[in-house]
C-alpha positions as CSV (number, residue, x, y, z in Angstrom):
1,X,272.7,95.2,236.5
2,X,270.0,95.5,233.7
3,X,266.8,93.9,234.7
4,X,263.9,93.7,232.0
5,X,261.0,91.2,232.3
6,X,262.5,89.8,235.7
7,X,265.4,88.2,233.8
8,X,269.1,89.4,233.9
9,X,270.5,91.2,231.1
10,X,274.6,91.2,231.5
11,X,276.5,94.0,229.6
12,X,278.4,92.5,226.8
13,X,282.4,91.9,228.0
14,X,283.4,90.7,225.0
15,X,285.5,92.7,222.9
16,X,284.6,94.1,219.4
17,X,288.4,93.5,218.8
18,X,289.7,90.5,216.8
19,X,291.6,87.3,218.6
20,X,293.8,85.8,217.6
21,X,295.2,82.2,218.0
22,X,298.4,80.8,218.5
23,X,299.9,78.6,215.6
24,X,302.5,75.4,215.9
25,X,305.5,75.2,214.0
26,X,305.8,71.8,212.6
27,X,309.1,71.2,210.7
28,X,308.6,73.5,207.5
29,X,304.9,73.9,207.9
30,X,303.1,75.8,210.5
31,X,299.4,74.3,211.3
32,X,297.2,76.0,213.9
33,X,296.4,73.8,216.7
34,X,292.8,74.3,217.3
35,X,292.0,75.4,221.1
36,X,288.8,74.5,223.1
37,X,287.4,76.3,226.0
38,X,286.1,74.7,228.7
39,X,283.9,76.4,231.0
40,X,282.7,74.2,233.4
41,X,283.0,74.6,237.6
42,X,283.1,71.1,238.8
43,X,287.0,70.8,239.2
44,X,287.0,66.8,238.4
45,X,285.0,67.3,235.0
46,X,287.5,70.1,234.0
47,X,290.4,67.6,234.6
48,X,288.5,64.7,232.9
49,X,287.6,66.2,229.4
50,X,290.6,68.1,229.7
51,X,292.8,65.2,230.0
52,X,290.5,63.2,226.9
53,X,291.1,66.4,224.8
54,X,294.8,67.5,225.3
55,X,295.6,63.7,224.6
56,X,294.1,64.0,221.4
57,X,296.0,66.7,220.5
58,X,294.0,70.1,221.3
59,X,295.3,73.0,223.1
60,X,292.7,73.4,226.1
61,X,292.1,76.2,228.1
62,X,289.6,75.7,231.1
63,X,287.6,78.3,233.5
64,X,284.8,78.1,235.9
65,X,282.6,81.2,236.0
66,X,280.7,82.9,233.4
67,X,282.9,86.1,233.9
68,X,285.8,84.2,233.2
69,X,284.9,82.3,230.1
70,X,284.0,85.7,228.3
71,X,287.2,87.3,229.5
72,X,289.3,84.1,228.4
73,X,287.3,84.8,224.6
74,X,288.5,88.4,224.2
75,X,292.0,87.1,224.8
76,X,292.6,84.4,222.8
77,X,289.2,83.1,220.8
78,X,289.1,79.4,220.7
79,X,287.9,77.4,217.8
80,X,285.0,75.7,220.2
81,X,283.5,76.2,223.5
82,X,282.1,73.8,226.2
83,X,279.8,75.6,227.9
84,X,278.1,74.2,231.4
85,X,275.0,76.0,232.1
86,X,274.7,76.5,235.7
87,X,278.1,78.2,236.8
88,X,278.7,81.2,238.4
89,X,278.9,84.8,238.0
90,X,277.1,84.8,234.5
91,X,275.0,81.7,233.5
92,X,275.8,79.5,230.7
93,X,273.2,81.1,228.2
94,X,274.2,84.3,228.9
95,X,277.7,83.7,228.0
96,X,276.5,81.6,224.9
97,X,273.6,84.8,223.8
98,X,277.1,86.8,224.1
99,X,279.2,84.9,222.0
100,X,276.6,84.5,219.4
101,X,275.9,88.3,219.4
102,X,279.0,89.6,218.7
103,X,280.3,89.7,214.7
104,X,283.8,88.8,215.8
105,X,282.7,85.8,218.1
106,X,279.5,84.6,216.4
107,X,281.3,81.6,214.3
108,X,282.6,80.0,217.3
109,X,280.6,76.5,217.8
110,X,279.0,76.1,221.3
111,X,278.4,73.2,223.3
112,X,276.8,73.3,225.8
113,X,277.6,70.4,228.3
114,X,275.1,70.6,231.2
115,X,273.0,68.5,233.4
116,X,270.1,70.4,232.2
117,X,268.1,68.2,230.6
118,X,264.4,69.8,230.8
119,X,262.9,70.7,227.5
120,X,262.8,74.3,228.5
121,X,266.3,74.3,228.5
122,X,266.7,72.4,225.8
123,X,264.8,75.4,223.7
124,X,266.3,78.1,225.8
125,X,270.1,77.2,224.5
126,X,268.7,76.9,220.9
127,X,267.1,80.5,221.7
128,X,270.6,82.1,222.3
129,X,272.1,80.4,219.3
130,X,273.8,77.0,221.2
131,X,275.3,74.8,218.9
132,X,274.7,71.3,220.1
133,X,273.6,69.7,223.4
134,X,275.5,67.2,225.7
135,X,273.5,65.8,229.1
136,X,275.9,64.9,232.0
137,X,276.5,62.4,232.1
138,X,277.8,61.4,228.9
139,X,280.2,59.0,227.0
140,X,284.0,60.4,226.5
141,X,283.6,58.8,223.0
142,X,280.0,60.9,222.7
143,X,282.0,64.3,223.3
144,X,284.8,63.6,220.9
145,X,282.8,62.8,218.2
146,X,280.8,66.0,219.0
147,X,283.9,68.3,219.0
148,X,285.1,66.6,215.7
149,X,281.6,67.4,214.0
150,X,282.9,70.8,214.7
151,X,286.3,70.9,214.2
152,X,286.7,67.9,211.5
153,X,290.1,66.3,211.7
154,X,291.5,69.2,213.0
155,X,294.6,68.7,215.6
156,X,292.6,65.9,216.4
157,X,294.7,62.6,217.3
158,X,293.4,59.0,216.8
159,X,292.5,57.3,220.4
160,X,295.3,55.8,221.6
């Protein structure tokens, strides 16, 4: 463990090597079908938003710890992250300051979906270079239309 200042510094465990990820075959056509990670360790919430997103046609891949979510990234990066804040191992701004440090990863949007809402926080996850901001709870219809800022019509299905 580093320890500067009386905060945590984790060792980078992402890779400097690029992902890559998978692409759908669609008649004559092959389209890339945008994946989202979800790193969040309340089981129900995983099911929830993974069940709104995968109906909408996004390939999801979910995890709960900190450790985890960066391993899942040198993997297989994903086109977006949903980051919760507190979860274990590594904390969600760690994992974010890591994703947004690394050249290879920096591009990825982030997030964060938390129940966080102090205004420390709020300035901490800009501080590591957070996308965007969701306070549990929210709105289903809130998140999409968060994820499609991100990922405009990409793989994204109408609501049904």
């Amino acid at each position: 463990m580093n320890v500067r200042g009386g905060i945590f510094h984790a060792p980078s465990y992402i890779s400097d090597k690029p992902a890559v990820n998978p692409t759908v075959q669609t008649g004559s056509v092959v389209t890339s079908k945008k994946k989202i990670l979800i790193v969040e360790d309340e089981e129900k919430l995983r099911e929830l938003v993974t069940l709104l997103l995968s109906s909408r046609g996004y390939e999801i891949e979910c995890v709960s710890d900190g450790l985890a979510a960066l391993g899942a990234i040198r993997r297989k990066a994903p086109d977006l992250v949903l980051l919760d804040i507190m979860i274990p191992e590594i904390d969600g701004f760690e994992v974010c300051r890591q994703i947004k440090n690394n050249e290879l990863t920096r591009q990825i949007p982030v997030v964060m979906l938390t129940a966080k809402r102090h205004q420390t926080d709020f300035a901490r996850a800009e501080e590591v270079g957070a996308d965007w901001y969701l306070v549990k709870p929210f709105k289903s219809a809130m998140l999409v239309e968060t994820i499609m800022r991100f990922l405009p019509g990409e793989s994204a299905l109408p609501a049904s």
